[in-house]
C-alpha positions as CSV (number, residue, x, y, z in Angstrom):
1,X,16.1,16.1,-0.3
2,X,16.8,13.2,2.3
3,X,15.9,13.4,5.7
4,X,16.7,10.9,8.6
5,X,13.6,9.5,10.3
6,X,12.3,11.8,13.4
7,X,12.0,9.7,16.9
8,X,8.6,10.8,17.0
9,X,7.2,9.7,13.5
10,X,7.7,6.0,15.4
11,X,4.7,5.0,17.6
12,X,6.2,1.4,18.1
13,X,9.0,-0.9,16.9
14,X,8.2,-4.0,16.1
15,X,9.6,-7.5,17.4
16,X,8.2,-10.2,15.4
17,X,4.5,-11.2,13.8
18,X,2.5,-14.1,14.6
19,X,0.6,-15.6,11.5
20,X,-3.1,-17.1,12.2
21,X,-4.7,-19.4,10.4
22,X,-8.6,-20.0,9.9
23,X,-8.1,-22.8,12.7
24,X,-6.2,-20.8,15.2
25,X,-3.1,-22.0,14.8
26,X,-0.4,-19.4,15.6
27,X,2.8,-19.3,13.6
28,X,5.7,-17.2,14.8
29,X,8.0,-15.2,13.2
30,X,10.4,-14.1,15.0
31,X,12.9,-11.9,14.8
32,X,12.0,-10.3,12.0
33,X,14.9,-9.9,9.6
34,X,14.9,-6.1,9.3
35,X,13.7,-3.7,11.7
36,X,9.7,-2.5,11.7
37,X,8.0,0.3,12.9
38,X,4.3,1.3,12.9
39,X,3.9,4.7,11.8
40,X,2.3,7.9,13.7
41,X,0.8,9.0,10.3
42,X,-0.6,12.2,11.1
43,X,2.9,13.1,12.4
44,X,4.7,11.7,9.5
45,X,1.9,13.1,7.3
46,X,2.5,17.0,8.6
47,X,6.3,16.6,8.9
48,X,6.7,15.8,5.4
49,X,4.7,18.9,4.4
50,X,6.7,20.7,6.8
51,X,9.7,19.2,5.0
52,X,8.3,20.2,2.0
53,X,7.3,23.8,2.9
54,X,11.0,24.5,4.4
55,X,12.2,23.8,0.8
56,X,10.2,26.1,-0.8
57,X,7.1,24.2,-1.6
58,X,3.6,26.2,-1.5
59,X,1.1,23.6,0.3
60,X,-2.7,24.3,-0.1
61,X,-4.9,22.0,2.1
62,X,-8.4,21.4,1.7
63,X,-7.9,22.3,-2.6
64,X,-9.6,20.0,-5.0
65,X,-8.7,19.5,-8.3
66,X,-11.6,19.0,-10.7
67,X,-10.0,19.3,-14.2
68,X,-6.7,19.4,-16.3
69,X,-5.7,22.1,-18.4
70,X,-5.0,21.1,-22.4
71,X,-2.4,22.9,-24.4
72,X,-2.3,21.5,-27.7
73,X,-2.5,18.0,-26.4
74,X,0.1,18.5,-23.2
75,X,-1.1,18.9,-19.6
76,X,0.1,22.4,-18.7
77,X,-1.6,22.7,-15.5
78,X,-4.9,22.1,-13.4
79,X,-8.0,23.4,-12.4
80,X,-8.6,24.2,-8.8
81,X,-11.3,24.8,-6.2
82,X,-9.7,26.3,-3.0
83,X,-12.0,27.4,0.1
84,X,-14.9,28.6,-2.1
85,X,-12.5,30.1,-4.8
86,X,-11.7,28.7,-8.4
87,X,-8.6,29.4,-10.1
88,X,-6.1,27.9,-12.4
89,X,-2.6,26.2,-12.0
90,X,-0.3,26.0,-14.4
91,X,3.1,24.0,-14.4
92,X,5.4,22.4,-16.3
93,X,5.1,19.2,-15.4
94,X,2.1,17.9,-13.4
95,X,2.5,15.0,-10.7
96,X,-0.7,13.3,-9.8
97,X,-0.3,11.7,-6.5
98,X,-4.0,11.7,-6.1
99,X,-4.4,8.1,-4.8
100,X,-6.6,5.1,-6.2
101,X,-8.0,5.2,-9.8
102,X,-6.4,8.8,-10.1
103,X,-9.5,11.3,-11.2
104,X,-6.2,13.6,-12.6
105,X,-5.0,10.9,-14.5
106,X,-8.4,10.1,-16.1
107,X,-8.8,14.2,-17.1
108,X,-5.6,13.5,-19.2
109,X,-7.7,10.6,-21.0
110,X,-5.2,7.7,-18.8
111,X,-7.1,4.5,-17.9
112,X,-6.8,4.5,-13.9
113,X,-9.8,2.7,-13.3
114,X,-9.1,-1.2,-11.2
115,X,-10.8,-4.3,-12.0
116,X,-13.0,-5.6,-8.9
117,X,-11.1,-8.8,-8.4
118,X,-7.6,-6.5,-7.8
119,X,-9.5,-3.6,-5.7
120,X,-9.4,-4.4,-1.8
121,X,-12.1,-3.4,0.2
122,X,-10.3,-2.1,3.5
123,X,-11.2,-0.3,7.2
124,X,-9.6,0.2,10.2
125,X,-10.5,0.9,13.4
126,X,-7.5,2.3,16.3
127,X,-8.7,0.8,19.8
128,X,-8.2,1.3,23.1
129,X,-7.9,-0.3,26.6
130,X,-6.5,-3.6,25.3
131,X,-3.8,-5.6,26.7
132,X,-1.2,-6.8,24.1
133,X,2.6,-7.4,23.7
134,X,3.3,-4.7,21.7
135,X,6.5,-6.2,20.4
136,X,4.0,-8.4,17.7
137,X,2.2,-8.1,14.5
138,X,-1.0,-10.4,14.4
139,X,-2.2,-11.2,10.9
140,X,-5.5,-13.2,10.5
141,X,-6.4,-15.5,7.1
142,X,-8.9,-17.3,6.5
143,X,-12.7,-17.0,4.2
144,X,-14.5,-16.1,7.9
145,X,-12.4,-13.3,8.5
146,X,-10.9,-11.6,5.3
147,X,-11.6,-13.1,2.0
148,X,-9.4,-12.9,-0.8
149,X,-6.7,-10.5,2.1
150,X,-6.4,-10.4,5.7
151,X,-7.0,-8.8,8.8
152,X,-4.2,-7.3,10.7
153,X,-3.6,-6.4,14.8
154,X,-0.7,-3.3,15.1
155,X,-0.1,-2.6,18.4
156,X,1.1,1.0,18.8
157,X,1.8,0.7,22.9
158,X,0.3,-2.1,25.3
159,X,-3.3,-0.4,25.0
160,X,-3.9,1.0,21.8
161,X,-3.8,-0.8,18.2
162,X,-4.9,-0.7,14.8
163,X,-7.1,-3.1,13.7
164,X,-8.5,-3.6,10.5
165,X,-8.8,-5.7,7.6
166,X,-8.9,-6.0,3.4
167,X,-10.7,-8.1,1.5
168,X,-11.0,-8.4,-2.7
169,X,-13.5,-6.7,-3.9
170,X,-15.4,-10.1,-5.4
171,X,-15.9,-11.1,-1.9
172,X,-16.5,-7.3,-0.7
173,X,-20.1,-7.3,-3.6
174,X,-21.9,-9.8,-1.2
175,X,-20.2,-9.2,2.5
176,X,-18.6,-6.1,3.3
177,X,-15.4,-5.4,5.4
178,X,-17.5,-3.6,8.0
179,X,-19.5,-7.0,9.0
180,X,-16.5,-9.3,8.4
181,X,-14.5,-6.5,11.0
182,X,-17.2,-6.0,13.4
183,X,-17.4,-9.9,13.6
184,X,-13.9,-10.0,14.3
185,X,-14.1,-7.3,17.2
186,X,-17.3,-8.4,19.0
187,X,-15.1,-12.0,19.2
188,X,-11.6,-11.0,20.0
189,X,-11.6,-7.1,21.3
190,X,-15.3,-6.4,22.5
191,X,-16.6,-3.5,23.9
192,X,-13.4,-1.7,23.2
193,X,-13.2,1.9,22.6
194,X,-12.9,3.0,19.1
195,X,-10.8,6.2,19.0
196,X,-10.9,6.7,15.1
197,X,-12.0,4.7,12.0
198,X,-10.5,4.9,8.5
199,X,-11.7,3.3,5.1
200,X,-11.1,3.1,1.7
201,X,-9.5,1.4,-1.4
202,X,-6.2,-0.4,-1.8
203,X,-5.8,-1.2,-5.3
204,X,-3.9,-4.6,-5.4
205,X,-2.8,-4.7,-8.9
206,X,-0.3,-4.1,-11.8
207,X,1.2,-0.9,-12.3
208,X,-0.6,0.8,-15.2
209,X,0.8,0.5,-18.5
210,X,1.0,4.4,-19.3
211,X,1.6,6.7,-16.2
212,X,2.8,9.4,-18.0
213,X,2.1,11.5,-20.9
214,X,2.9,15.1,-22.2
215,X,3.6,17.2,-19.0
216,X,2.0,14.2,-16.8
217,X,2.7,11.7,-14.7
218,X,1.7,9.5,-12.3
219,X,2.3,8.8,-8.6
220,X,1.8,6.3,-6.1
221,X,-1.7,4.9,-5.5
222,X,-2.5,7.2,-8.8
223,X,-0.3,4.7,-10.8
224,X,-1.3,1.7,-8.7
225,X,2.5,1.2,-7.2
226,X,0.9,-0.9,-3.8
227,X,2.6,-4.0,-3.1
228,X,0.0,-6.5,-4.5
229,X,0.5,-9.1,-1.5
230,X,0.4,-6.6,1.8
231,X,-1.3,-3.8,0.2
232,X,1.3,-1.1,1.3
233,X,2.0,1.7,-0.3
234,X,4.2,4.3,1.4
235,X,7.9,3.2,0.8
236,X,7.0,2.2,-3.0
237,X,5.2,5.9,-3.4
238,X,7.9,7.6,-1.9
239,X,10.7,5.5,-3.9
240,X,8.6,7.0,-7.2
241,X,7.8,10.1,-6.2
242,X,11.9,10.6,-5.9
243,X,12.4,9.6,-9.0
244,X,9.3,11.5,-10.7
245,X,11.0,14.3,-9.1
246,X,14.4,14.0,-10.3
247,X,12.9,13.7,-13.6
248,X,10.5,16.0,-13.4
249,X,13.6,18.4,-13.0
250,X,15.8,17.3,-15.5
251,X,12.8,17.6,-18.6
252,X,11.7,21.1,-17.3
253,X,15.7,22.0,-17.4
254,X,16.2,20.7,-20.7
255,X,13.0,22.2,-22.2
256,X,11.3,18.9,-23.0
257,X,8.5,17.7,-20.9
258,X,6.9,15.5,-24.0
259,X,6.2,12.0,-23.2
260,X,8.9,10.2,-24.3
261,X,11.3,12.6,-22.3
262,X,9.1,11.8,-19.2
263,X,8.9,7.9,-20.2
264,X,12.2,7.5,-18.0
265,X,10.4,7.8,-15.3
266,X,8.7,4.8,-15.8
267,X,11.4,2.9,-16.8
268,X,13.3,3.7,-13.7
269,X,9.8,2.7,-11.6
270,X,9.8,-0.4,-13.5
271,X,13.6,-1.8,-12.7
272,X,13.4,-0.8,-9.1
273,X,9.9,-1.9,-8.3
274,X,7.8,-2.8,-10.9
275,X,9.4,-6.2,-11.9
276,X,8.4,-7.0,-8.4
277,X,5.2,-6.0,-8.1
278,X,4.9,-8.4,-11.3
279,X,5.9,-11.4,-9.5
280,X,3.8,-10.2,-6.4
281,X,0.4,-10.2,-8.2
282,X,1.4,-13.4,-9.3
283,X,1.6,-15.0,-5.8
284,X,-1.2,-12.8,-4.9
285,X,-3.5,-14.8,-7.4
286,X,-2.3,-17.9,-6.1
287,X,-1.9,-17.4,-2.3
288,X,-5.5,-15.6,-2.1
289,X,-7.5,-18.2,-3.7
290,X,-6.6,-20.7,-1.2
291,X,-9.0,-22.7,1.0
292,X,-9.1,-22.7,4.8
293,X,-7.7,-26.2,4.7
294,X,-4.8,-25.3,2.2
295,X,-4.3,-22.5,4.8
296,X,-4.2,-24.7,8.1
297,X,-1.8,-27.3,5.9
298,X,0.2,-24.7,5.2
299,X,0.4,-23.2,8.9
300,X,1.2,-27.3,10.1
301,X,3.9,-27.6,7.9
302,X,5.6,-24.8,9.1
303,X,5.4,-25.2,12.5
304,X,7.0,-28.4,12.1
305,X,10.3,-26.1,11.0
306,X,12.9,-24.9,13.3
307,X,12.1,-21.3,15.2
308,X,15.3,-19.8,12.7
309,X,13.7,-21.4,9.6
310,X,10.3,-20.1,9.7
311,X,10.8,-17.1,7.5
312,X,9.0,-14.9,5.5
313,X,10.8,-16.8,2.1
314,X,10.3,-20.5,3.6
315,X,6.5,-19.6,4.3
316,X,5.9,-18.4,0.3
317,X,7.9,-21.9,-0.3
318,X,5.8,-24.0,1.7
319,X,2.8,-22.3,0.3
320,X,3.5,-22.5,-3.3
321,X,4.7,-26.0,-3.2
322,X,2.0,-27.0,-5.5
323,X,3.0,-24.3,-8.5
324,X,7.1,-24.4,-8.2
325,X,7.1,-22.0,-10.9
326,X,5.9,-19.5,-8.3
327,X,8.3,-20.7,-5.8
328,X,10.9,-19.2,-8.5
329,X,9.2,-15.9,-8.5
330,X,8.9,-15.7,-4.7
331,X,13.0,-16.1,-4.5
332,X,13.7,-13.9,-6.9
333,X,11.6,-10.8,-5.0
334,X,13.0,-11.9,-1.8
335,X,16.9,-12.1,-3.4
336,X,15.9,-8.7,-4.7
337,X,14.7,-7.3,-1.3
């Protein structure tokens, strides 16, 4: 099924982003080349189970999963406690979309698990009673505020924004993202009203070797499909997720939902996406290691460009200067976008 984007899943579209470096220095992109939106989630979130439902979908909220079912080596369904009541699930074809270092996918013996170095730390507040151009993205870099990531600003109106930040999980063991954040607020936003708060893991990594096996496979965060540089994850889970579907559908109609039937799946991940989240983790291990003064360098040279020539490419080309095999990568994911 495709369905056009509601007016009301969009809190605010965005106009540009301005890059900070450790020293302050402000670098503008802007226009963006493509349009950008920040997302109402829990909108999005209960239209696309609504979606769902409306195609004959049966959604169970609240339900945890705390086993597989094994049928002579094939997953054939899943165990289920559901508002105080355990029961089983069987199915054809199982999807896991159960988010980092999949617990399903470890049930079917699959090795989910992240190393710390590629598992970000992350939390975000939403705040109110700023005052911002909501037209920009603010991203902050640097070792004082987000090690080894970076702390982002997304306004959704003139008062209210996101605010959070990720850092790697080596730097995360002696500091964690809760002081670095706080830090961060008490300086730039404080006293503000914090209306939610939302943490977790972003797994910054490859995409698993196996994500599928006999009547398995794996979606998503579960099958560590986040972009490796920005950490997002919901066009590249929804890209998989349509494939997984489509075939999902075509092994239960043919009878054969064995592994190697299902391996298509992951081939089809891999030419659309995966190459690129290949050459991703490879700038990520570059880009991510730098030092504040490699950062401020970086954020003078480009400054010194025209307005039109400071884009996203041009940046990753200033920044790998010192590794030009990476400069390679970088305009081969950007060709491809």
């Amino acid at each position: 099924m495709v369905c056009d984007p509601k007016p009301n899943w969009i809190a605010n579209e965005i106009k540009g982003v301005i890059l900070v470096a450790p020293n302050g220095a402000e670098v503008p992109i802007d226009p963006l080349p493509v349009p950008a939106y920040i997302l109402e989630r829990r909108i999005f979130d209960y239209d696309l189970a609504r979606l769902a439902a409306e195609q004959g979908a049966e959604i169970r909220t609240k339900a945890y999963v705390h086993d597989v079912i094994h049928t002579n080596g094939a997953i054939t369904g899943v165990r289920v406690k559901h508002l105080a009541k355990s029961y089983d699930i069987a199915g054809r074809v199982v999807i896991a979309a159960d988010g980092v270092e999949s617990r399903v996918g470890r049930f079917a013996g699959l090795r989910t698990f992240t190393k710390l170095k590629d598992m970000e730390s992350c939390l975000q507040v939403t705040l109110a009673n700023l005052k911002l151009d909501p037209r920009y993205l603010y991203i902050y870099f640097g070792r004082n505020v987000a090690p080894g990531g970076y702390l982002w600003v997304f306004p959704k109106n003139e008062s209210v924004a996101n605010v959070g930040l990720g850092i790697s999980g080596e730097y995360a063991r002696h500091r964690s993202a809760q002081k670095y954040l706080q830090e961060f607020l008490d300086r730039r936003f404080p006293g503000a009203p914090v209306l939610a708060t939302v943490a977790g893991g972003v797994t910054c990594a490859h995409t698993l070797k196996q994500i599928v096996k006999d009547g398995l496979m794996l979606v998503g965060d579960a099958a560590h499909m986040i972009n490796p540089i920005s950490g997002g994850g919901i066009v590249t889970a929804m890209q998989a997720g349509q494939i997984a579907g489509r075939i999902a559908a075509e092994a239960v109609a043919k009878n054969d939902v064995s592994q190697r039937r299902l391996e298509s799946y992951a081939q089809e991940w891999h030419k659309a996406e995966g190459k690129t989240h290949e050459r991703l983790y490879k700038i990520k291990q570059a880009v991510f290691h730098f030092s504040d003064d490699t950062l401020n360098e970086i954020a003078a040279t480009v400054l010194r460009m025209k307005p039109e020539d400071r884009t996203i490419l041009n940046i990753f080309k200033t920044a790998l200067l010192r590794q030009p095999s990476l400069i390679l990568e970088a305009i081969k994911v950007f060709v491809q976008s």
